[in-house]
HTML snippet that shows the backbone in 3Dmol.js (N, CA, C, O; Angstrom):
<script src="https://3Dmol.org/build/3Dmol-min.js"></script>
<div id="view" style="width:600px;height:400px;position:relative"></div>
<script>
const pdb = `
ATOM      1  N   UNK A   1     150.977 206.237   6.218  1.00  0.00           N
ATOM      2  CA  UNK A   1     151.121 206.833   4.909  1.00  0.00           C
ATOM      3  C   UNK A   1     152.597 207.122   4.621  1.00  0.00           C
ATOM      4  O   UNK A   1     153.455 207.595   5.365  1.00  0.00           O
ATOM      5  N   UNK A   2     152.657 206.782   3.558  1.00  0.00           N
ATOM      6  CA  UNK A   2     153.929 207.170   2.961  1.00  0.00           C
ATOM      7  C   UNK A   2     154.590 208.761   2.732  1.00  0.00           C
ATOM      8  O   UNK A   2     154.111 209.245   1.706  1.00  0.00           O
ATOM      9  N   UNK A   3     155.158 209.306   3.132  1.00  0.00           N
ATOM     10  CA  UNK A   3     155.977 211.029   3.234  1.00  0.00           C
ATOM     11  C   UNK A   3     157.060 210.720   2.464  1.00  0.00           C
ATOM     12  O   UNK A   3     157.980 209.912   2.596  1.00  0.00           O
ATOM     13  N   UNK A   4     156.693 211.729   1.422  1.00  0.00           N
ATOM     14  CA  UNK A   4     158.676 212.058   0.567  1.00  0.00           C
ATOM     15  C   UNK A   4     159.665 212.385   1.327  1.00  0.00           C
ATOM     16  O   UNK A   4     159.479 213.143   2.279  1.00  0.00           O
ATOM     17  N   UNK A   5     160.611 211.987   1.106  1.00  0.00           N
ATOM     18  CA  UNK A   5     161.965 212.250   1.562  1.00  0.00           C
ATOM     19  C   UNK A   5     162.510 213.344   1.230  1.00  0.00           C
ATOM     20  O   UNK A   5     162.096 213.839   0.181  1.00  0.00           O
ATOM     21  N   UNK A   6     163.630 214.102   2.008  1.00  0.00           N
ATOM     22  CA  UNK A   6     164.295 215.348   1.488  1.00  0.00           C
ATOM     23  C   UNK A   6     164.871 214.900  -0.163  1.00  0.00           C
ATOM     24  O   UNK A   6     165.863 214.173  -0.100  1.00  0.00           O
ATOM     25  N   UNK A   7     164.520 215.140  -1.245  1.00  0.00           N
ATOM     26  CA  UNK A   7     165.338 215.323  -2.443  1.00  0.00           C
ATOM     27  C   UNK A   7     166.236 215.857  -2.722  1.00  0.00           C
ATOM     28  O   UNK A   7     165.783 217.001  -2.691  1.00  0.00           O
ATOM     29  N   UNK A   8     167.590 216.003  -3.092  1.00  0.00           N
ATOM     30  CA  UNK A   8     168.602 217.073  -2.730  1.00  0.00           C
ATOM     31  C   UNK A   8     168.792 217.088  -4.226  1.00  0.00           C
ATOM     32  O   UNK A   8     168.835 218.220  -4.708  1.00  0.00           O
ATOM     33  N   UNK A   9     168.942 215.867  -5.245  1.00  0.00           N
ATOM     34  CA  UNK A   9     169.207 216.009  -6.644  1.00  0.00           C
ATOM     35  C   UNK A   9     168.139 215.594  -7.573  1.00  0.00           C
ATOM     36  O   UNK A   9     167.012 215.442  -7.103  1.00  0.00           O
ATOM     37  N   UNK A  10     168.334 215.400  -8.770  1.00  0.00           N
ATOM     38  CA  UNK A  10     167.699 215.092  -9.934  1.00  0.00           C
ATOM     39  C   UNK A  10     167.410 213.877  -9.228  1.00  0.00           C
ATOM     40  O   UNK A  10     166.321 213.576  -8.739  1.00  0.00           O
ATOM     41  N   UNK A  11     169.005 212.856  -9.202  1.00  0.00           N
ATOM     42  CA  UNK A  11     169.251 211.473  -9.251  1.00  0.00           C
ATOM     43  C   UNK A  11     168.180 210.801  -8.008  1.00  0.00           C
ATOM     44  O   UNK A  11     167.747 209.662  -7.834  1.00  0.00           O
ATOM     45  N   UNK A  12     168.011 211.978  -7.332  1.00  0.00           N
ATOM     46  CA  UNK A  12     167.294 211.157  -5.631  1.00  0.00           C
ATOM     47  C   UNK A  12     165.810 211.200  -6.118  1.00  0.00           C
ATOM     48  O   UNK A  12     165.166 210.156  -6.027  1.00  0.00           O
ATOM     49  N   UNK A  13     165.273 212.204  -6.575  1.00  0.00           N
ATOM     50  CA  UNK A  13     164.489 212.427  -7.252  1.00  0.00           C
ATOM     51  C   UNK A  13     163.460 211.164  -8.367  1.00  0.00           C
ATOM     52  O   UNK A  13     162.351 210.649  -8.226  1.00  0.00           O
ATOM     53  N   UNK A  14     164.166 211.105  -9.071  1.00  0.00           N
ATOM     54  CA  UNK A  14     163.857 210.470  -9.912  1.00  0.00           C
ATOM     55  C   UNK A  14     164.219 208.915 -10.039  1.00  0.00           C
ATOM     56  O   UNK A  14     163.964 208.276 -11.060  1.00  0.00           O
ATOM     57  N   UNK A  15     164.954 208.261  -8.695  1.00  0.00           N
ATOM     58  CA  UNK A  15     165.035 206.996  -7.979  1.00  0.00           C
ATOM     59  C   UNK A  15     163.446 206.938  -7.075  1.00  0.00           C
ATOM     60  O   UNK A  15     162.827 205.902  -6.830  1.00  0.00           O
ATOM     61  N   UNK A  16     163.029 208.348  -6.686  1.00  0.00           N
ATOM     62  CA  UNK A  16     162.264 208.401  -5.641  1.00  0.00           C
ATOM     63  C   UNK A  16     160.715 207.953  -6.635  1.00  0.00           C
ATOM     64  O   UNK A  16     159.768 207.247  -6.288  1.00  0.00           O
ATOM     65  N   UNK A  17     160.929 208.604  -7.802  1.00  0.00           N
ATOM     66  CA  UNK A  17     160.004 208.345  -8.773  1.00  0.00           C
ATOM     67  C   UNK A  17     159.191 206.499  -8.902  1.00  0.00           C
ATOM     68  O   UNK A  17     158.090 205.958  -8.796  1.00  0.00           O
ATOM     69  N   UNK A  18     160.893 206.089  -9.245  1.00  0.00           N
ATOM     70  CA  UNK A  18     160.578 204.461  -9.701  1.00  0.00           C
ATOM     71  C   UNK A  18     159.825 203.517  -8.657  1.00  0.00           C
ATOM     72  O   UNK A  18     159.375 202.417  -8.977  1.00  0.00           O
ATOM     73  N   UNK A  19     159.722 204.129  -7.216  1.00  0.00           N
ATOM     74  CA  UNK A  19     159.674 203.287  -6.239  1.00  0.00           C
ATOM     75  C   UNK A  19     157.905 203.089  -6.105  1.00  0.00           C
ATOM     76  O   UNK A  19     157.351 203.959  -6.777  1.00  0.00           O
ATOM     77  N   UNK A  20     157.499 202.708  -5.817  1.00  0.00           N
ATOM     78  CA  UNK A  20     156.012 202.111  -5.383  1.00  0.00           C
ATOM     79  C   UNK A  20     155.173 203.561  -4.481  1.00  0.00           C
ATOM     80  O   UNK A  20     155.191 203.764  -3.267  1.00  0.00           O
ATOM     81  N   UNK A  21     154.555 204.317  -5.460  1.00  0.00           N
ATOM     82  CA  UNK A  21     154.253 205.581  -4.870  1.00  0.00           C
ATOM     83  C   UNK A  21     152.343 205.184  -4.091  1.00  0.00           C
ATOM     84  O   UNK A  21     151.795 206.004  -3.354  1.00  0.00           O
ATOM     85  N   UNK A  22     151.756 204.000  -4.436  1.00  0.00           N
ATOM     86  CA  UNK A  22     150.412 203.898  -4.356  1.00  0.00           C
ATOM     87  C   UNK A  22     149.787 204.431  -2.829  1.00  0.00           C
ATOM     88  O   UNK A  22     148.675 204.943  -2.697  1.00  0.00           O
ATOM     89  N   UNK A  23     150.868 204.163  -1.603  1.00  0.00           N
ATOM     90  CA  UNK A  23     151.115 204.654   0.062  1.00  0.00           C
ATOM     91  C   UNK A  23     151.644 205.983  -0.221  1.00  0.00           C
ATOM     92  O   UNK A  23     152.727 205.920   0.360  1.00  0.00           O
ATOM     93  N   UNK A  24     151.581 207.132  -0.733  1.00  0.00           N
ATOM     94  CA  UNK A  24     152.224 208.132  -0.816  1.00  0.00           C
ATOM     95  C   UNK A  24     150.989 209.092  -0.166  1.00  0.00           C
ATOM     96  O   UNK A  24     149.865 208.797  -0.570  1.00  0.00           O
ATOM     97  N   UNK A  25     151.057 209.906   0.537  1.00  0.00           N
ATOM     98  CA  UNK A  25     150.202 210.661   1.307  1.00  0.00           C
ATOM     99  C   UNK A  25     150.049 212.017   0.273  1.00  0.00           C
ATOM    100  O   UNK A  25     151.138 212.551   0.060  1.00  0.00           O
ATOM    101  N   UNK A  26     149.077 212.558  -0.294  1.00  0.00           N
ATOM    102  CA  UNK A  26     149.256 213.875  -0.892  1.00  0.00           C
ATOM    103  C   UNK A  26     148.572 214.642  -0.199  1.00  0.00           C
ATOM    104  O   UNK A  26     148.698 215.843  -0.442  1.00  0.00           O
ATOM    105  N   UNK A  27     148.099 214.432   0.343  1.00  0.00           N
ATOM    106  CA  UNK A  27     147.926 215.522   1.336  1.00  0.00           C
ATOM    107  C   UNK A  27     149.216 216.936   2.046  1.00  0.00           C
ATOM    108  O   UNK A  27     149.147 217.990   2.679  1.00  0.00           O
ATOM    109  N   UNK A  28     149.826 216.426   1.682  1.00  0.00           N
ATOM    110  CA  UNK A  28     151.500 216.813   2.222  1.00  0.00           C
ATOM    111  C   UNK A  28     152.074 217.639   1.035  1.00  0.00           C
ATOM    112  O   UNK A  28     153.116 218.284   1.150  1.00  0.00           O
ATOM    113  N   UNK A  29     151.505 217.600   0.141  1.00  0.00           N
ATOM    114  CA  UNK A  29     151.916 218.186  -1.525  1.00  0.00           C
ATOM    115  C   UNK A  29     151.120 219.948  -1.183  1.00  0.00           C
ATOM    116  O   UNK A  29     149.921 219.965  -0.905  1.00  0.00           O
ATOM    117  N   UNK A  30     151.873 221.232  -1.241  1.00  0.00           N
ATOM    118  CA  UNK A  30     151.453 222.422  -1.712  1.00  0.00           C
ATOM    119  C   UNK A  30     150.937 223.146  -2.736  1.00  0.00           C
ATOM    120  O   UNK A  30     151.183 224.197  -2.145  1.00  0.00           O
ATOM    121  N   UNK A  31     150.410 223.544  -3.807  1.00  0.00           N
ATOM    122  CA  UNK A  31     150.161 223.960  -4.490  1.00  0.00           C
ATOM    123  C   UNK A  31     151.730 225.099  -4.926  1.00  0.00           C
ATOM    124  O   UNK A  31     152.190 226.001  -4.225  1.00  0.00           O
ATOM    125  N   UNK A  32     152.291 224.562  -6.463  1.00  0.00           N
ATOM    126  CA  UNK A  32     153.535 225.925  -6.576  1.00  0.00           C
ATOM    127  C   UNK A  32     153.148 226.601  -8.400  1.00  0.00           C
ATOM    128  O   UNK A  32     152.833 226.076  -9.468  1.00  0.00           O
ATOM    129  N   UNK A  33     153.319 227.542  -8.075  1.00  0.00           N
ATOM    130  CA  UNK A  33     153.771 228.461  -9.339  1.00  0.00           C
ATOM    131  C   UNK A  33     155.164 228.083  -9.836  1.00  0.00           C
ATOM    132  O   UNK A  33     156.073 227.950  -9.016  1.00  0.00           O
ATOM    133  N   UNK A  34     155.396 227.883 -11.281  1.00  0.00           N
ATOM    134  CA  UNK A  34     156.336 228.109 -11.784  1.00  0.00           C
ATOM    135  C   UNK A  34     156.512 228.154 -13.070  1.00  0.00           C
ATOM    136  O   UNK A  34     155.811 227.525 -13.863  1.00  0.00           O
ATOM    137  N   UNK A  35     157.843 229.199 -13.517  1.00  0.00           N
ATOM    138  CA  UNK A  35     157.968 229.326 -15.207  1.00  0.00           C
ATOM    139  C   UNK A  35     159.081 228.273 -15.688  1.00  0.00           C
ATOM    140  O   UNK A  35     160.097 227.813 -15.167  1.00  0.00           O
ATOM    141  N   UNK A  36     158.265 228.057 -17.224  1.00  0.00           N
ATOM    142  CA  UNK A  36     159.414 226.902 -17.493  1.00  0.00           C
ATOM    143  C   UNK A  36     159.976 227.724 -18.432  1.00  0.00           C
ATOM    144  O   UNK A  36     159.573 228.573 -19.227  1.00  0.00           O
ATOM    145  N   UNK A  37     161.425 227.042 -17.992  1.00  0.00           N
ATOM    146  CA  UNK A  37     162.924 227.823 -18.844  1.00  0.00           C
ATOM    147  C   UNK A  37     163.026 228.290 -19.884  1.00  0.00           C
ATOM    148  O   UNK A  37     163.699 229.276 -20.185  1.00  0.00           O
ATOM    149  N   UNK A  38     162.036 227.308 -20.903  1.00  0.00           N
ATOM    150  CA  UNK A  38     161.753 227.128 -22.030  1.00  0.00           C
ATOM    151  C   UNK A  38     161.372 229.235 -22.716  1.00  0.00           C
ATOM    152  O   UNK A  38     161.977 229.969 -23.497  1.00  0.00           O
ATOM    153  N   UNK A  39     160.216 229.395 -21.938  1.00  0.00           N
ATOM    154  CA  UNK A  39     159.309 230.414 -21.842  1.00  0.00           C
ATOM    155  C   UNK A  39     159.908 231.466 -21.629  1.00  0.00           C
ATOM    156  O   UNK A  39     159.720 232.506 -22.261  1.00  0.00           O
ATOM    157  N   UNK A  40     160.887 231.278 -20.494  1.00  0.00           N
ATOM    158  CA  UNK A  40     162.219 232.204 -20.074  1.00  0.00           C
ATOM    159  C   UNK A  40     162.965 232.599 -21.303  1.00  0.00           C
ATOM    160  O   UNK A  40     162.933 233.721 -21.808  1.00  0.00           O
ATOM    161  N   UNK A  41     163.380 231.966 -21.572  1.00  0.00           N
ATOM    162  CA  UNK A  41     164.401 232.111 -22.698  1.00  0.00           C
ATOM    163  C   UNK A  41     163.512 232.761 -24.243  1.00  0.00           C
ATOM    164  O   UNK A  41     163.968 233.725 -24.858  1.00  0.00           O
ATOM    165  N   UNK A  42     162.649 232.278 -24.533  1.00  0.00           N
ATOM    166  CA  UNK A  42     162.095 232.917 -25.677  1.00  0.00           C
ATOM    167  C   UNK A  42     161.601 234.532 -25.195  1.00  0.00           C
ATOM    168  O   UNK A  42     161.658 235.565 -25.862  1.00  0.00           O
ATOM    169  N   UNK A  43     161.161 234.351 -23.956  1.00  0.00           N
ATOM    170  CA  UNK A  43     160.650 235.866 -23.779  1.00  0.00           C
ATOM    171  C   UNK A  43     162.135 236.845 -23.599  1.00  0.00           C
ATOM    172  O   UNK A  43     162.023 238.047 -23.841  1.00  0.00           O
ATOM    173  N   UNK A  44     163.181 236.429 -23.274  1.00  0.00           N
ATOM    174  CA  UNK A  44     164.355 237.270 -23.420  1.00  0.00           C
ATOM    175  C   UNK A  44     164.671 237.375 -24.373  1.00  0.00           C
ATOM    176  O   UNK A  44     164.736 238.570 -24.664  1.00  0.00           O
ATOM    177  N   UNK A  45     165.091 236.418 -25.548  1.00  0.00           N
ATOM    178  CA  UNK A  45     165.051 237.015 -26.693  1.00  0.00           C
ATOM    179  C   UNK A  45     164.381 237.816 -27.615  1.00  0.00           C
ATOM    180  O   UNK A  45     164.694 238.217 -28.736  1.00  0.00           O
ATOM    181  N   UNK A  46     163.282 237.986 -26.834  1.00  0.00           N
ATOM    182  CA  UNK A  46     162.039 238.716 -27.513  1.00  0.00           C
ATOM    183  C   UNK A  46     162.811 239.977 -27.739  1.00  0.00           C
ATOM    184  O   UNK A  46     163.203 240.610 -28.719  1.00  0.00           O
ATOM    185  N   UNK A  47     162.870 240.084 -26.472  1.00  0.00           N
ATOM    186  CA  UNK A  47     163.661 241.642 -25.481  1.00  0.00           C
ATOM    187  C   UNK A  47     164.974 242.293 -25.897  1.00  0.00           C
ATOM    188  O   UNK A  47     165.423 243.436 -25.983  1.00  0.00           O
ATOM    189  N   UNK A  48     165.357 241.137 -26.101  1.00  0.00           N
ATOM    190  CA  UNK A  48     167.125 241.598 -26.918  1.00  0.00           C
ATOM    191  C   UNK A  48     166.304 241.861 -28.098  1.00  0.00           C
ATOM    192  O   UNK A  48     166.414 242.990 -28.577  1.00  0.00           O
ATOM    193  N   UNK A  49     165.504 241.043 -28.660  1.00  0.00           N
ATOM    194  CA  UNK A  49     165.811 241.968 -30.417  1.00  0.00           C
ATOM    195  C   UNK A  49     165.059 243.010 -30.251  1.00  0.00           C
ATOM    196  O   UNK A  49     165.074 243.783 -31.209  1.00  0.00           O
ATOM    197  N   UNK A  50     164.297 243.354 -29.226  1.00  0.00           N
ATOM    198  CA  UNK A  50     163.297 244.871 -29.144  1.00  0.00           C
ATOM    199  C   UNK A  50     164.804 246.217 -28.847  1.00  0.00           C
ATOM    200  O   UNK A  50     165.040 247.309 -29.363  1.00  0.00           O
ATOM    201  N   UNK A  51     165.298 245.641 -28.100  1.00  0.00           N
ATOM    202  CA  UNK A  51     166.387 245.992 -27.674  1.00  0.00           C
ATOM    203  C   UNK A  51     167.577 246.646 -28.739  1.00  0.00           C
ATOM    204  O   UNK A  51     167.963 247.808 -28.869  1.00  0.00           O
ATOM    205  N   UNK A  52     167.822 245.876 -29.163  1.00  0.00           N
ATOM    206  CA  UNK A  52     169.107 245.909 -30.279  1.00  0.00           C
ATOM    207  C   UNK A  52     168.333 246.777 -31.396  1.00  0.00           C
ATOM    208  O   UNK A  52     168.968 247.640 -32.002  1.00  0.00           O
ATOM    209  N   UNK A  53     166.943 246.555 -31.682  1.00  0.00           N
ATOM    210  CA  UNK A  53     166.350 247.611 -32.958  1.00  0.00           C
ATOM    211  C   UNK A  53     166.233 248.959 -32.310  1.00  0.00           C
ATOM    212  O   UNK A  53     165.885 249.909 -33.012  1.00  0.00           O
ATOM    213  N   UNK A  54     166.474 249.118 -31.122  1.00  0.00           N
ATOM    214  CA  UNK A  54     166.562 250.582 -30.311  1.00  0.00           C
ATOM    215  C   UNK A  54     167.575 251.189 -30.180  1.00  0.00           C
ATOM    216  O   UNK A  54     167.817 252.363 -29.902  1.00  0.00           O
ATOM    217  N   UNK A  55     168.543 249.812 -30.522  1.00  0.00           N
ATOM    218  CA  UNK A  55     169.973 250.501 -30.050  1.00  0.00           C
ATOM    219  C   UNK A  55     170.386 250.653 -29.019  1.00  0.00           C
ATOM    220  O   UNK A  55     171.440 251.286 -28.943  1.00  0.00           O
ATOM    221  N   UNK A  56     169.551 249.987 -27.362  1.00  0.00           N
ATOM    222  CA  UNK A  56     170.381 250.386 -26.423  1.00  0.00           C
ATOM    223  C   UNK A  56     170.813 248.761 -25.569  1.00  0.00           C
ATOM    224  O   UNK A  56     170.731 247.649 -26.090  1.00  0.00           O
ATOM    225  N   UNK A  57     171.103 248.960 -24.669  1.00  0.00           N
ATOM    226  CA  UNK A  57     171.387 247.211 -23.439  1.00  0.00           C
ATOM    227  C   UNK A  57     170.149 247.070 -23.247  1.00  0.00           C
ATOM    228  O   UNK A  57     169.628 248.153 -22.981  1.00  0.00           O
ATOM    229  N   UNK A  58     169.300 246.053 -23.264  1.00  0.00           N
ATOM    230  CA  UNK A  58     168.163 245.113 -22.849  1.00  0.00           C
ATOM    231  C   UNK A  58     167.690 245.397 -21.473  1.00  0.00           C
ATOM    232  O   UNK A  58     166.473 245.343 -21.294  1.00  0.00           O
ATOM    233  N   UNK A  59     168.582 245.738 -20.314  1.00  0.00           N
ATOM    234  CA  UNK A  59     168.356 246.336 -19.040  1.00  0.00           C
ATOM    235  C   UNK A  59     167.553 247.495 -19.186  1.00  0.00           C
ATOM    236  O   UNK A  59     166.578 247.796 -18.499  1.00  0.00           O
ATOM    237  N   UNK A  60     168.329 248.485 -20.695  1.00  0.00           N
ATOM    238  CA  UNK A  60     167.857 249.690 -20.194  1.00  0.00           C
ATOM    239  C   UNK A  60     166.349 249.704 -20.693  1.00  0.00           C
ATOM    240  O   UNK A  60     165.464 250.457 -20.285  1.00  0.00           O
ATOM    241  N   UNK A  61     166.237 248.674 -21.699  1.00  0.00           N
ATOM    242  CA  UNK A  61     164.574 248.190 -22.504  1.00  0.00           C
ATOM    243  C   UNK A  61     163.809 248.259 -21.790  1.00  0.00           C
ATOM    244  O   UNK A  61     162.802 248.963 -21.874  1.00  0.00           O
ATOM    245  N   UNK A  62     164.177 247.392 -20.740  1.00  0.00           N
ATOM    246  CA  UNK A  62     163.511 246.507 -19.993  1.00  0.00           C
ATOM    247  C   UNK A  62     162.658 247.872 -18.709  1.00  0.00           C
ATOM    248  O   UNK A  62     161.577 247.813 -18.125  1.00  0.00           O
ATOM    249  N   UNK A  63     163.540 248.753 -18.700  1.00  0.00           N
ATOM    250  CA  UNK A  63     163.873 249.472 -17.566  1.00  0.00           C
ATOM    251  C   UNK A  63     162.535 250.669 -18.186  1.00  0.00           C
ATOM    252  O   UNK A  63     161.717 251.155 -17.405  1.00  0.00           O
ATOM    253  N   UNK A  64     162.543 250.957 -19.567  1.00  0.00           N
ATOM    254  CA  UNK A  64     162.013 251.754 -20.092  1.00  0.00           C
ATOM    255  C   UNK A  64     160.954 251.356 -20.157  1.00  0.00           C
ATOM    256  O   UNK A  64     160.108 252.067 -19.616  1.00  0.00           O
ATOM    257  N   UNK A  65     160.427 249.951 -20.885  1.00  0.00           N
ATOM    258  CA  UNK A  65     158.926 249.693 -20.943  1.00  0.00           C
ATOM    259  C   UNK A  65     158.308 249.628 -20.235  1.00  0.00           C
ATOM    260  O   UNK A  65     157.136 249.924 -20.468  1.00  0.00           O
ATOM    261  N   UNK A  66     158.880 249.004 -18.322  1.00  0.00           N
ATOM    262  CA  UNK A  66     158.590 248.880 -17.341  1.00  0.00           C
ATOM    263  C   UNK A  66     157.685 250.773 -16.855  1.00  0.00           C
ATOM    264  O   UNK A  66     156.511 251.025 -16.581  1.00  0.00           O
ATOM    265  N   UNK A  67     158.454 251.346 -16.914  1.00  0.00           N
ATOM    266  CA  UNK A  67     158.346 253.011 -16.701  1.00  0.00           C
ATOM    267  C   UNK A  67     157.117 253.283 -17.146  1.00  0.00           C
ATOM    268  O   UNK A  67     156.186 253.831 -16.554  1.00  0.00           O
ATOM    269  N   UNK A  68     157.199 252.737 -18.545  1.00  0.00           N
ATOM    270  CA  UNK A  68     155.836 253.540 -19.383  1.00  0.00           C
ATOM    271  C   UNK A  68     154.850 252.858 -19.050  1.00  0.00           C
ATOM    272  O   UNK A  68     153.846 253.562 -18.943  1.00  0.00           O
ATOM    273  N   UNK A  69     154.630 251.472 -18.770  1.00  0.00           N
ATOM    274  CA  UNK A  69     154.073 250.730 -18.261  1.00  0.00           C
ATOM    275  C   UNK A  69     152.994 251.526 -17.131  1.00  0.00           C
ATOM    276  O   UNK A  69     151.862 251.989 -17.271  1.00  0.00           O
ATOM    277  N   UNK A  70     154.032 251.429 -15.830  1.00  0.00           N
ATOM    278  CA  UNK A  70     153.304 252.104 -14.690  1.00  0.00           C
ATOM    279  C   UNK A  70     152.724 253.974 -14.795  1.00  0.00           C
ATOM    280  O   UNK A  70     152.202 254.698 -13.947  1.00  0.00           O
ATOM    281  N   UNK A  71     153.035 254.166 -15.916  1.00  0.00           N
ATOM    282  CA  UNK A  71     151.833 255.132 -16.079  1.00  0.00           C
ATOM    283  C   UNK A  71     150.863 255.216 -16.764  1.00  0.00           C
ATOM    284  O   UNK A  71     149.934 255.997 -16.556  1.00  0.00           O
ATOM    285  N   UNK A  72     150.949 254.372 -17.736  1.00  0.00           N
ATOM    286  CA  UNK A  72     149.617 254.203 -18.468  1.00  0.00           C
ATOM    287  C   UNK A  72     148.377 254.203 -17.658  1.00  0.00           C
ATOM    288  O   UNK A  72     148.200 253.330 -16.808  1.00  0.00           O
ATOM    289  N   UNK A  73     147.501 255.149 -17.882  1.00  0.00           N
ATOM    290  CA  UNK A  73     146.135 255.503 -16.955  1.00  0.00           C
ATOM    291  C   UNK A  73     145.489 254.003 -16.899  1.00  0.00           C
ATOM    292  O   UNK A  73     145.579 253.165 -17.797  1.00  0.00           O
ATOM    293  N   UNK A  74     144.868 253.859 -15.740  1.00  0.00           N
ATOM    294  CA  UNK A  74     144.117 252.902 -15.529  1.00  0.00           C
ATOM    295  C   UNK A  74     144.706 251.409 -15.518  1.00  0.00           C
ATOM    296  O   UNK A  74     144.157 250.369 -15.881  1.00  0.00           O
ATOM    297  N   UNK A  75     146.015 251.621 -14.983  1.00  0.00           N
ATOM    298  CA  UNK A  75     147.044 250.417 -14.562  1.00  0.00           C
ATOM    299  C   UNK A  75     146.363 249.464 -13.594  1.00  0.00           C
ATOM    300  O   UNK A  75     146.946 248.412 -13.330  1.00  0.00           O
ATOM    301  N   UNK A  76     144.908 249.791 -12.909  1.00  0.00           N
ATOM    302  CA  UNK A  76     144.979 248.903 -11.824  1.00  0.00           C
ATOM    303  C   UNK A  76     143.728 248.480 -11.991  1.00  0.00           C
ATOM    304  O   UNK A  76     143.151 248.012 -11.010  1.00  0.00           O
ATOM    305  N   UNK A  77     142.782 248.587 -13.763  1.00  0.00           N
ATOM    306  CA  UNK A  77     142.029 247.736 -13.680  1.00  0.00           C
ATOM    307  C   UNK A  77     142.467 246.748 -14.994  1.00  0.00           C
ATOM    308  O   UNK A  77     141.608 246.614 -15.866  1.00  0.00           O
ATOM    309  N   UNK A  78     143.949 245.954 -15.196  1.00  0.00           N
ATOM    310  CA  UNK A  78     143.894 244.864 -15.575  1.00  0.00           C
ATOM    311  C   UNK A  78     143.246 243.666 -15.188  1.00  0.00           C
ATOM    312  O   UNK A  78     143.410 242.636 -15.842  1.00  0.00           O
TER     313      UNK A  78
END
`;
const viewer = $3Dmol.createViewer("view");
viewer.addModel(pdb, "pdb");
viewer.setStyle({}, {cartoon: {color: "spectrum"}});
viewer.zoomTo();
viewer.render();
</script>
């Protein structure tokens, strides 16, 4: 069976793509979580303008909703 190679860039990557994957073993593949940038970025701007209509740095927003957050009764049956 075929095993991926260490990938170090995009470029190795996506050479690794073009090549004849049909011998490729997936068995060898993990299951991953991840956020796309995209999602990142809109949810920060969310935050800055919650932020800026408060008047304070986005840290301290962030810092505050977080707070009120963990006391709201019954936090641990979301």
């Amino acid at each position: 069976m075929k095993h991926i190679p260490k990938l170090t860039t995009d470029a190795d990557a996506e050479a690794f793509l073009e090549t004849d994957l049909s011998g490729l073993d997936f068995g060898q593949f993990q299951p991953m979580r991840f956020e796309i940038a995209q999602k990142e970025a809109v949810m920060l701007d969310a935050v800055r303008a919650e932020a800026q209509q408060e008047v304070v740095p986005h840290d301290r927003h962030v810092r505050a909703v977080s707070e009120a957050d963990l006391q709201t009764p019954n936090k641990g049956e979301r």
